[in-house]
C-alpha positions in Angstrom: 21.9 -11.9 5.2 20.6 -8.1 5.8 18.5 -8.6 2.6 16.4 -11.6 4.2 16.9 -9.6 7.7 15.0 -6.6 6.6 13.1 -8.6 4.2 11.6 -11.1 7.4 10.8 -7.7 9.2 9.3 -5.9 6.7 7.0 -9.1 5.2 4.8 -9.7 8.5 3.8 -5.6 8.5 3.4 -5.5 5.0 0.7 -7.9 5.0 -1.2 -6.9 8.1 -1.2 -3.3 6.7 -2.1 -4.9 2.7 -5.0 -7.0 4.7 -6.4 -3.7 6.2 -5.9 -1.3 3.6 -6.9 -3.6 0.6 -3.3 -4.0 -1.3 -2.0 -0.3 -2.4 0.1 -0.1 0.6 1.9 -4.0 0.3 4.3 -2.8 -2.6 5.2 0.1 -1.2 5.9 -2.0 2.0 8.0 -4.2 -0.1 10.1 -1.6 -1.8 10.6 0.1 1.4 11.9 -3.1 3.1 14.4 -3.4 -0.2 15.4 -0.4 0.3 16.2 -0.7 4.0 18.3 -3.9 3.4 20.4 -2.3 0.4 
């Protein structure tokens, strides 16, 4: 339940930020928002 918790959170800023910056930043969104939830 934290997993998809963090995950949800993370997912919506991870894709404004990839649609900005051009897609370097979306995996490291990602692995952060893993990270968070583990």
């Amino acid at each position: 339940m934290l997993d998809s918790d963090a995950f949800t959170v993370i997912a919506p800023g991870a894709i404004l930020v990839n649609a900005g910056r051009g897609g370097a930043i979306d995996e490291p969104a990602l692995v952060q928002g893993s990270a968070s939830g583990v």
